[in-house]
C-alpha positions as CSV (number, residue, x, y, z in Angstrom):
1,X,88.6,-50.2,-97.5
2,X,86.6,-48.1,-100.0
3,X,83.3,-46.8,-98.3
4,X,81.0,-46.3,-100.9
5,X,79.2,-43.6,-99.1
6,X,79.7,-44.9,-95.4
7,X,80.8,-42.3,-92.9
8,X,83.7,-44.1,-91.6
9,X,86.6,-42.2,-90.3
10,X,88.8,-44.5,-88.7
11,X,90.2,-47.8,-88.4
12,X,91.1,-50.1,-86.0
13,X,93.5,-53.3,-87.1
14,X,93.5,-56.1,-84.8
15,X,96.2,-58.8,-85.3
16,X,97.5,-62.0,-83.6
17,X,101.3,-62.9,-85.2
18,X,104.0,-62.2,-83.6
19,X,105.4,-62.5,-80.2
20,X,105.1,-59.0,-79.1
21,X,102.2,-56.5,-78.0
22,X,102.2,-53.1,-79.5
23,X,99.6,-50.4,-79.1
24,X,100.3,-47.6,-81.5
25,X,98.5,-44.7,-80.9
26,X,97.4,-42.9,-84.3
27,X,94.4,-43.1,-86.2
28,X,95.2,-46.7,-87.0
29,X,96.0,-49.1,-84.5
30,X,97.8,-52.6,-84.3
31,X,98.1,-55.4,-81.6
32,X,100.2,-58.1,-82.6
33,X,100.7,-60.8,-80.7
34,X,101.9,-64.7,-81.2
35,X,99.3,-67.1,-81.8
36,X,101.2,-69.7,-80.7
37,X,103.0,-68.0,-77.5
38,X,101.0,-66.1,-74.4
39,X,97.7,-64.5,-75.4
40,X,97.9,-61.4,-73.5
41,X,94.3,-60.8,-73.4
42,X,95.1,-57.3,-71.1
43,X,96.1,-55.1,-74.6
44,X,93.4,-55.9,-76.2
45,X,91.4,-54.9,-73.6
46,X,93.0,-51.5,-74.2
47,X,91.8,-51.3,-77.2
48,X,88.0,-52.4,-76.5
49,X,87.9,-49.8,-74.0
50,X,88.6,-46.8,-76.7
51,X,85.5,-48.3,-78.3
52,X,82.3,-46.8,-77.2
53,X,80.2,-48.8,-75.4
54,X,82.8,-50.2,-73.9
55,X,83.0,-48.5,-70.4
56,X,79.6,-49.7,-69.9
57,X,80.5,-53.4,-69.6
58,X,81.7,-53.7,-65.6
59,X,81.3,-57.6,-66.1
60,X,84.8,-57.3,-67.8
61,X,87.7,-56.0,-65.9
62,X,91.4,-56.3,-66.5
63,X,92.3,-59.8,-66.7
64,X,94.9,-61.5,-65.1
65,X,97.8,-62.2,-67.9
66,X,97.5,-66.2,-68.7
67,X,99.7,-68.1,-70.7
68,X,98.3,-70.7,-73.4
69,X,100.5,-72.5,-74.4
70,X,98.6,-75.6,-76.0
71,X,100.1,-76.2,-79.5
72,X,99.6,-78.8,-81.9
73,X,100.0,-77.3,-85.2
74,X,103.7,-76.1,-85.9
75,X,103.4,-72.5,-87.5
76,X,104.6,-73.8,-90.8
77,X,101.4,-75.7,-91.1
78,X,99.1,-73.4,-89.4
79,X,98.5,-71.0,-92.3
80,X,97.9,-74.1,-94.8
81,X,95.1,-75.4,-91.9
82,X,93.2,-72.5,-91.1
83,X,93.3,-71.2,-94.4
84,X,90.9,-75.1,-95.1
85,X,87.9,-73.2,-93.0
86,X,85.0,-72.0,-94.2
87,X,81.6,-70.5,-93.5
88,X,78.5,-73.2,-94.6
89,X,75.3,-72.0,-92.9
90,X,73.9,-69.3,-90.4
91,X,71.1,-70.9,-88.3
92,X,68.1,-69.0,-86.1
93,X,65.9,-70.8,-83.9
94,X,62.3,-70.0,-84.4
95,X,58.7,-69.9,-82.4
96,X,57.4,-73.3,-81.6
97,X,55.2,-74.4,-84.5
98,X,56.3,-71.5,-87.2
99,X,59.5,-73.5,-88.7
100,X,57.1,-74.5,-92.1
101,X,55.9,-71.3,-92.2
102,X,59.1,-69.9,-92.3
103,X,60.5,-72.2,-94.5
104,X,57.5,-71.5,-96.9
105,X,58.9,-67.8,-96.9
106,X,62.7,-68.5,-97.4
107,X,61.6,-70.8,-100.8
108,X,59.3,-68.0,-101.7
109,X,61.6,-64.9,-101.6
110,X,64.7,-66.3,-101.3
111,X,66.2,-69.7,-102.1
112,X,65.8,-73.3,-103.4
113,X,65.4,-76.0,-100.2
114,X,68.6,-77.6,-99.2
115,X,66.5,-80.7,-98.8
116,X,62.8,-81.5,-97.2
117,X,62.6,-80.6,-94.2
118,X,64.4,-82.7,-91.7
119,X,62.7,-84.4,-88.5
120,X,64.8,-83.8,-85.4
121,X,62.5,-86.7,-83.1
122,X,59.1,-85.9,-81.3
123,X,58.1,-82.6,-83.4
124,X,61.2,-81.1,-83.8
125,X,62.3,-79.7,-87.4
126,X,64.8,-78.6,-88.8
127,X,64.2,-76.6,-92.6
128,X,66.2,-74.2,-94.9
129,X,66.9,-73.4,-98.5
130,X,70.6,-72.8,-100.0
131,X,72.6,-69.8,-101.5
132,X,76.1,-69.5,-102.6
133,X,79.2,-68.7,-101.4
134,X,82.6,-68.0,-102.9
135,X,85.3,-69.5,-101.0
136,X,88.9,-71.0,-102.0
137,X,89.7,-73.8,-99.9
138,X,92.0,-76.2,-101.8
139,X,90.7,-79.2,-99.9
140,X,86.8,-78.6,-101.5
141,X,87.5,-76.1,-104.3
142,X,83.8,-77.6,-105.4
143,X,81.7,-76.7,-102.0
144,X,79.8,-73.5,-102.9
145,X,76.9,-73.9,-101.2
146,X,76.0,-72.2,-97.9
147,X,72.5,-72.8,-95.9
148,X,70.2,-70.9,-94.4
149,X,68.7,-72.6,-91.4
150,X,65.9,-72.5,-89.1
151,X,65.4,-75.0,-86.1
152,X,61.7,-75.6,-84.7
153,X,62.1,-77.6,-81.7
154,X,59.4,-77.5,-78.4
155,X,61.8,-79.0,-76.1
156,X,64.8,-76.6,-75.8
157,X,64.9,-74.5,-73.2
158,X,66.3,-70.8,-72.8
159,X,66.5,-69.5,-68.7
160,X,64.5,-69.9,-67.0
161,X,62.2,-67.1,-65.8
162,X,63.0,-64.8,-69.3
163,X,61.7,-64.4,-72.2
164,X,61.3,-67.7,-74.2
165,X,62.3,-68.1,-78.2
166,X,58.5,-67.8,-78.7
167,X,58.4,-64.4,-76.7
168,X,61.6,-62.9,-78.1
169,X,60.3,-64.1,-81.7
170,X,57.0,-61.9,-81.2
171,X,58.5,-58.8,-79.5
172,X,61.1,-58.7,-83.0
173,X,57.5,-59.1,-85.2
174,X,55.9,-56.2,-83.6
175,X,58.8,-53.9,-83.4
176,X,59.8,-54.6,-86.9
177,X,55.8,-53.9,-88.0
178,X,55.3,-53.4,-91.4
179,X,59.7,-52.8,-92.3
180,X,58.8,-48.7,-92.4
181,X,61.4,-47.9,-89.4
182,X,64.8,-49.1,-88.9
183,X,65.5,-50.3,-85.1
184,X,69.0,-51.7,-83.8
185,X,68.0,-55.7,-83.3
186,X,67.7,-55.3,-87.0
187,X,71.6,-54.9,-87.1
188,X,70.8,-58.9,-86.3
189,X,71.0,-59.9,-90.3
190,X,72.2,-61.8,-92.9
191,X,73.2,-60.2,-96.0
192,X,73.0,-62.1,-99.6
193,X,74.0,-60.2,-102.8
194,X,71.8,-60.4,-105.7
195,X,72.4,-59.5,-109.5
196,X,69.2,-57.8,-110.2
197,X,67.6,-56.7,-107.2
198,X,64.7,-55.4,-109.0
199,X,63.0,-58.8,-109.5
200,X,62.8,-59.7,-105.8
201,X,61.4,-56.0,-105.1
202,X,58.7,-56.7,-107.9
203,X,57.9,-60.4,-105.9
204,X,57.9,-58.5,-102.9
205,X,55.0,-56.2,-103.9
206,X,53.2,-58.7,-106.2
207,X,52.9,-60.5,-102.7
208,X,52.1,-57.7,-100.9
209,X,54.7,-58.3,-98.7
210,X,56.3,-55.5,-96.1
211,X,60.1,-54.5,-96.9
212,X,62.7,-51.8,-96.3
213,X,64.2,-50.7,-99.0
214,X,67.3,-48.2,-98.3
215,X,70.4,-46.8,-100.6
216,X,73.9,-46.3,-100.2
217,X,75.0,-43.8,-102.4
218,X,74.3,-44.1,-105.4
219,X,75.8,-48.4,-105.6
220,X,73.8,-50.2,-103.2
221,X,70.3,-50.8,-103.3
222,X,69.3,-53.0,-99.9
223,X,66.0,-54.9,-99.4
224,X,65.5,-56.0,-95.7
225,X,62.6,-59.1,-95.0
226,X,61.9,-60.6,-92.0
227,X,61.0,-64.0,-91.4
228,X,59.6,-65.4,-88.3
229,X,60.8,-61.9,-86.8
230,X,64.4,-62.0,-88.6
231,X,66.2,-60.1,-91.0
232,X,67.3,-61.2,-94.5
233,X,68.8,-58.5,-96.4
234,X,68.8,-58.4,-99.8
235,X,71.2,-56.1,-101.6
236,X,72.4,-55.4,-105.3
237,X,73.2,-52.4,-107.9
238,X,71.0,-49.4,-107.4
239,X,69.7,-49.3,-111.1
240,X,67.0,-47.6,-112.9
241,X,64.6,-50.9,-113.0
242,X,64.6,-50.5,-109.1
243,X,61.3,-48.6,-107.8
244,X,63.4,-46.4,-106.6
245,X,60.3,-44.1,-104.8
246,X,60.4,-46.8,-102.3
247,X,64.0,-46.8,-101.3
248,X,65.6,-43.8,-99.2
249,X,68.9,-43.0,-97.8
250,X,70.3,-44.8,-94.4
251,X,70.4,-42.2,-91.9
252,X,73.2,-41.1,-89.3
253,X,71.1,-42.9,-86.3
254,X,70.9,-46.4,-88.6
255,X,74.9,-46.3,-88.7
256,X,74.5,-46.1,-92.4
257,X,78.4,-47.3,-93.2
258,X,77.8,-50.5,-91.4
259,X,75.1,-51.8,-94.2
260,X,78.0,-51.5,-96.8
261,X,79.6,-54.6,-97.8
262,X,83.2,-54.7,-98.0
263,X,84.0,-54.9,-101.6
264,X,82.1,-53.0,-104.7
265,X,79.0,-54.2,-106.8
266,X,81.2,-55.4,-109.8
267,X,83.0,-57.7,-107.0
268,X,80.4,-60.0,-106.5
269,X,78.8,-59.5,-109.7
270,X,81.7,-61.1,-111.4
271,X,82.0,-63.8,-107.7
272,X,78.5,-64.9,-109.1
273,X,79.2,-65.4,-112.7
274,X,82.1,-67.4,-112.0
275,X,80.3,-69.3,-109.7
276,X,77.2,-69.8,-112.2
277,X,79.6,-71.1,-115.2
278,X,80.4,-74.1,-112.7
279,X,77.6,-77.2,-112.7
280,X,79.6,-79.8,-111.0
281,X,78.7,-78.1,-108.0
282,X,75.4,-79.2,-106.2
283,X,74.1,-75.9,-104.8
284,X,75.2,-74.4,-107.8
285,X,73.1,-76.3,-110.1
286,X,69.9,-76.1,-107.8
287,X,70.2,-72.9,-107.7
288,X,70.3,-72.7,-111.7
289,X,67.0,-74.6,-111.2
290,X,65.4,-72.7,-109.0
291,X,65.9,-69.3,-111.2
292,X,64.6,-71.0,-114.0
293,X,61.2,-71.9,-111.9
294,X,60.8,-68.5,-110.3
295,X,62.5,-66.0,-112.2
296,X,64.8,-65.3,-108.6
297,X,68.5,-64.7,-110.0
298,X,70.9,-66.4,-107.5
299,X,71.8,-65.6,-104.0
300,X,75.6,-65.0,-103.1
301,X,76.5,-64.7,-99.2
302,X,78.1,-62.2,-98.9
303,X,78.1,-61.1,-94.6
304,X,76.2,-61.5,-91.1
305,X,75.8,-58.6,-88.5
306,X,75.8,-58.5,-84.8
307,X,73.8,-56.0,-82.8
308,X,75.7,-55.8,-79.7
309,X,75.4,-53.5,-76.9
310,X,79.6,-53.0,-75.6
311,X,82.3,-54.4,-77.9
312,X,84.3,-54.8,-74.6
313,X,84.1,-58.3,-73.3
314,X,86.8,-61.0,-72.5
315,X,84.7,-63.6,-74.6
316,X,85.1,-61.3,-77.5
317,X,88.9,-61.4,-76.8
318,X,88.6,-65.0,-77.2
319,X,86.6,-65.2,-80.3
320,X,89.4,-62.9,-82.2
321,X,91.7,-64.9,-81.1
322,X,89.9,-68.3,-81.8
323,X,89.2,-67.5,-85.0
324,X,92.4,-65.7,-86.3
325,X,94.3,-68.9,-85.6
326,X,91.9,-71.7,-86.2
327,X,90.4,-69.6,-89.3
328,X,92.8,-67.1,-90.8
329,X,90.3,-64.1,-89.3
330,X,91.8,-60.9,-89.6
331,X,89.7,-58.3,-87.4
332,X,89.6,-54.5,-87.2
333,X,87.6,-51.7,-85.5
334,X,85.6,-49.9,-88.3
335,X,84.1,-46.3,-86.9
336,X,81.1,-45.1,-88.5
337,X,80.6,-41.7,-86.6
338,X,80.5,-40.5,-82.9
339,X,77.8,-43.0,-81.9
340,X,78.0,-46.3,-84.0
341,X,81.6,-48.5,-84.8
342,X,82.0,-52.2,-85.6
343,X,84.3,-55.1,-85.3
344,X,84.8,-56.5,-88.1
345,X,86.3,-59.6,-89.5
346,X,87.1,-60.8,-92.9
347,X,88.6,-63.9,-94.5
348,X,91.4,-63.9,-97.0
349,X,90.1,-67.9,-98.3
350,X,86.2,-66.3,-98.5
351,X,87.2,-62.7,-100.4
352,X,84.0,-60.6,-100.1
353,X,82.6,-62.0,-96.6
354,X,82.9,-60.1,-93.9
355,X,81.0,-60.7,-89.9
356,X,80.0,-57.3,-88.0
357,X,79.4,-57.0,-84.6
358,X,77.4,-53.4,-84.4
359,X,77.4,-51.1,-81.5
360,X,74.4,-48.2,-82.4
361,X,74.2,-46.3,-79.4
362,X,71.4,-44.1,-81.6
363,X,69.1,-46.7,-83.1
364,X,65.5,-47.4,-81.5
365,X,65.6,-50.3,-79.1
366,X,62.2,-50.5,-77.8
367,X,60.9,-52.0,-74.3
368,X,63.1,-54.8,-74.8
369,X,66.9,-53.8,-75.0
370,X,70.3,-55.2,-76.8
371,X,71.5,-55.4,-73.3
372,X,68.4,-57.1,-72.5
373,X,68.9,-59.4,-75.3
374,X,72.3,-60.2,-75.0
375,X,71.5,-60.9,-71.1
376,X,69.5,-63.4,-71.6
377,X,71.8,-65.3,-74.7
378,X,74.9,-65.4,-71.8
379,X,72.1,-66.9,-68.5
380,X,70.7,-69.4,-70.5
381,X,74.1,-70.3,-71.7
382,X,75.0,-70.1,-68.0
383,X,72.1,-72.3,-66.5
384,X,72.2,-75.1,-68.7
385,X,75.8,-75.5,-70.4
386,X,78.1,-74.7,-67.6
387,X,76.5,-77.0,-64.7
388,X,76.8,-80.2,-66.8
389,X,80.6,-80.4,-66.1
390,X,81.1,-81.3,-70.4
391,X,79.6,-80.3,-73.1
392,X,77.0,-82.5,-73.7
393,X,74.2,-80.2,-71.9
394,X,72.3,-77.4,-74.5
395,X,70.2,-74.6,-74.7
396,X,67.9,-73.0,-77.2
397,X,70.4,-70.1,-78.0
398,X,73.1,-72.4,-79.2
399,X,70.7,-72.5,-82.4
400,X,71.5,-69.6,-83.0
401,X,74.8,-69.8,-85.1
402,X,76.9,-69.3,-87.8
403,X,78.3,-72.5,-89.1
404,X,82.6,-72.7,-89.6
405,X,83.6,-75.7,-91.5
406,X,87.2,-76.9,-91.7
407,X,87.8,-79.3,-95.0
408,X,91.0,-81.0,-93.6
409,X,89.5,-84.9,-93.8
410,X,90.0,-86.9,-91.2
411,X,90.8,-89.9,-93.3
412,X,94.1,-90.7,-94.9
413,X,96.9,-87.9,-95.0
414,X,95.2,-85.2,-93.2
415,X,94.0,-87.3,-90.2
416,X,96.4,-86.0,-87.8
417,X,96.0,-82.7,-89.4
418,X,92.4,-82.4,-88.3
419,X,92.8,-84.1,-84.7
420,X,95.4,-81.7,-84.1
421,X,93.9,-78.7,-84.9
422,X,90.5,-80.1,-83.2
423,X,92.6,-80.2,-80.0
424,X,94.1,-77.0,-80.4
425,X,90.0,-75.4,-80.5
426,X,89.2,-78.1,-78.0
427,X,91.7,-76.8,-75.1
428,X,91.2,-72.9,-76.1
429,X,87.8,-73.4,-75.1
430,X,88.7,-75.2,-72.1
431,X,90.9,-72.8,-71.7
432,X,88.4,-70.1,-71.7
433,X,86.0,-71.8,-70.1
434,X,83.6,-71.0,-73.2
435,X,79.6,-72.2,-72.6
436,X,79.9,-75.2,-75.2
437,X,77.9,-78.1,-76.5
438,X,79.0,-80.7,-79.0
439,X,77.3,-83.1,-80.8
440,X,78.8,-86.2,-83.0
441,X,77.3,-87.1,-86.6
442,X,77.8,-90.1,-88.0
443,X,77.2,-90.8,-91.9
444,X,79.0,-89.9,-95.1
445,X,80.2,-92.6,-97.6
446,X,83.0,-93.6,-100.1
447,X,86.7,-91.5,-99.6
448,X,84.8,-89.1,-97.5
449,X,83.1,-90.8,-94.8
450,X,82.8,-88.5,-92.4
451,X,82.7,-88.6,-88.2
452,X,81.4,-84.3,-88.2
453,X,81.9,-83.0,-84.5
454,X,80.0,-80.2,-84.4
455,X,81.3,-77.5,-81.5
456,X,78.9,-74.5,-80.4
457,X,80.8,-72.2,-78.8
458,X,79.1,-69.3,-76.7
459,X,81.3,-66.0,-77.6
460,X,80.2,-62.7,-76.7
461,X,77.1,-61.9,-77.6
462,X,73.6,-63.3,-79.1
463,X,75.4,-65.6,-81.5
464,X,77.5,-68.9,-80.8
465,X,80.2,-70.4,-83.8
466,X,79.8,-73.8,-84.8
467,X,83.3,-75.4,-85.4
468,X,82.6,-78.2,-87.8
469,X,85.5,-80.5,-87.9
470,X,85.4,-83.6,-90.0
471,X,87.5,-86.0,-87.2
472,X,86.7,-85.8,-83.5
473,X,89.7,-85.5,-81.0
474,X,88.7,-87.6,-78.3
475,X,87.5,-90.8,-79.7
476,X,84.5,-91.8,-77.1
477,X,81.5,-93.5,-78.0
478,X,79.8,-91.2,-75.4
479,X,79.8,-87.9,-77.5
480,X,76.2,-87.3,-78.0
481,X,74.1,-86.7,-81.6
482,X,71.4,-84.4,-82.5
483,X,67.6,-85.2,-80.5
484,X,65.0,-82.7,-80.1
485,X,63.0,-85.6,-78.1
486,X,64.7,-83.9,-74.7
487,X,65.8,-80.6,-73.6
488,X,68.8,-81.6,-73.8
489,X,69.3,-82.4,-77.8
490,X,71.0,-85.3,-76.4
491,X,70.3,-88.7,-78.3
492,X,72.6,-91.0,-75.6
493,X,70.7,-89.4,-72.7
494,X,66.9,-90.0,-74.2
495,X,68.2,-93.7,-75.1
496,X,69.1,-94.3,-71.4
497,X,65.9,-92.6,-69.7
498,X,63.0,-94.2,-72.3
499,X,65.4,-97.2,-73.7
500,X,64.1,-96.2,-77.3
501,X,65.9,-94.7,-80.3
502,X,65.3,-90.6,-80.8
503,X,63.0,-90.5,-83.3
């Protein structure tokens, strides 16, 4: 990995394939183990424990080695199926009340609406505009779009007794202030990749609008903006139309290697016009709109970062190996100095993308804390998901998410394709005993009529993954859809206590 100015001095590769643990010791270390044999969860402990941060976690001692041996997919297939995911939208949950608000900003400064915004029942919203993404499933070569959510509903409920979404959402406002001083929640981001950077800076201050503006090297130019309290980062070429007075060097205590994306400027320079020459595509050709109406040059997705406080955690164990073999996730330790590394994953069907969890032991925190933070993500998870005995309980926190789609169909050919690898991610997180809630769409027409199940799985960590599958494993009528008219976002349940629709 080129660094373009980061300070990274070492790397750690983390890999699930064959039947064998091995822990070399130099600079650059491998775990290999089968994905379809014993996951043997205790060696990659080892490694989350040379990690800093990680001797801090005493929630997560050496496990007890378990064999999973649930397999549906037969290894010649596997690669073909996982390599069919894809990322399609990062969610946050906002304040009660600020969802148009936020919205208002994203269309603003950011990105055509994926659609008006949608009514969840009894006041509850869900909004968001739409960016691009490069990805090469064979299934959908045509699905480029990825959205940006926000969900505005009253009724969810975090744990009770801590901070609620409306709290957390005002202690991010004040601490970010007026975007002058980096702290470590905004390692919390999502990063789109713009091919003149200079136009949104020149919105920004004919708006009079706060932003962070920061350099690495002399490549990357990076605009930060937060909305409703959360950071959208904004990065292209560092050229001589930026105001460059405005923009300074990341610093050793905001772990400046983290900000750099993965791959050079010219990489998803050339991922956009590629993507731009295409109109068949939906997103692509509102986006094409959208420049032409505002003078905003296309977004490309290009990452998401994790602020985390230990990188040592069983649930973290899990996600690697969750997502290696249901997504083709290839993760590695990436050290940024004495006091900051990341775990990384990247996806060789979405070049370019990468997802960071961040441990900055130097950053500012403030009163509230990552630990703090992170906390409260795993009780309310705890309080409301577990006790329900399926998954048909939820919690505010389960908004917050980052969206894996898989494009095997369920109808004709690739039927039994999807059910089976929807049972494989069903019993790993039975397995696991993961915090989970699924929800059932119904809707979709003509060859690709779709039954979604959506499954929001609570990894280590402030944000949950969304499996999207387009079949659902266990055909019951009693899998739940979306309603924001109960705490529960349960439309069955609300049905059977009022005896009316969700609406």
């Amino acid at each position: 990995m080129s660094n373009y100015g980061s300070s990274e001095v070492a790397d750690e590769q983390i890999s699930y394939n064959n039947g064998s643990a091995d822990l070399d010791q130099s600079s650059r270390k491998r775990v290999d183990v089968r994905a379809l044999g014993p996951i043997l969860i205790l060696s990659a402990c080892l490694v989350y424990l040379s990690v800093p941060g990680a001797q801090r976690d005493q929630q997560s001692t050496t496990p007890e080695l378990d064999v999973f041996s649930i397999t549906e997919i037969p290894q010649s297939e596997r690669n073909p199926i996982s390599n069919q995911s894809y990322f399609y939208k990062f969610t946050y949950p906002v304040a009660n009340g600020t969802g148009l608000s936020g919205f208002e900003k994203l269309t603003k400064f950011l990105c055509p609406p994926m659609a008006d915004p949608e009514d969840l029942g009894c006041d509850g919203l869900k909004v968001g505009c739409e960016v691009l993404i490069s990805q090469q499933t064979t299934a959908d070569e045509t699905l480029h779009g990825f959205q940006l959510h926000m969900v505005d509903t009253p009724r969810f409920e975090t744990y009770t007794g801590g901070f609620t979404i409306d709290q957390w959402q005002t202690y991010f406002t004040e601490l970010n202030g007026n975007m002058s001083e980096f702290n470590a929640f905004q390692h919390n981001k999502v990063t789109l990749f713009t091919t003149n950077l200079a136009v949104l800076q020149q919105k920004l201050e004919s708006e009079n609008e706060d932003y962070m503006a920061r350099l690495s090297g002399d490549m990357y130019a990076h605009i930060l903006i937060q909305i409703n309290g959360r950071i959208y980062e904004v990065i292209g070429a560092s050229t001589s139309e930026l105001d460059l007075a405005k923009f300074k060097a990341w610093d050793d205590s905001e772990c400046k290697g983290a900000h750099v994306p993965i791959k050079p400027v010219s990489f998803y320079q050339n991922q956009v016009m590629e993507l731009m020459s295409d109109w068949d595509d939906d997103a692509i050709s509102r986006t094409a709109v959208f420049e032409e109406e505002t003078g905003l040059p296309p977004l490309l997705f290009v990452g998401v970062s994790v602020a985390t406080d230990s990188l040592h955690s069983l649930k973290f164990d899990s996600l690697v190996t969750d997502s290696q073999r249901f997504a083709n996730a290839d993760w590695s330790f990436k050290h940024y100095g004495e006091e900051c590394v990341a775990l990384t994953g990247e996806w060789p069907q979405m070049p370019g993308i990468s997802v960071k969890y961040v441990h900055n032991a130097e950053a500012t925190q403030g009163e509230q804390t990552i630990l703090t933070y992170e906390s409260a993500v795993t009780k309310s998870h705890s309080e409301h998901l577990a006790p329900t005995g399926n998954w048909f309980g939820w919690d505010h926190w389960l908004d917050q998410h980052i969206g894996v789609r898989n494009t095997v169909y369920d109808p004709g050919d690739h039927k039994v394709m999807c059910e089976r690898l929807s049972r494989e991610i069903t019993e790993s997180l039975i397995h696991t005993e993961m915090p989970v809630g699924e929800r059932l769409v119904m809707g979709g027409g003509g060859d690709k009529a779709l039954n979604q199940t959506h499954i929001y799985s609570g990894y280590h960590g402030t944000l949950a993954w969304e499996y999207n599958q387009q079949c659902y494993e266990w055909r019951e009528e009693s899998v739940p859809g979306i309603c924001s008219c109960n705490a529960m976002n349960n439309d069955i349940a609300y049905f059977t206590e009022t005896g009316v629709q969700c609406s």
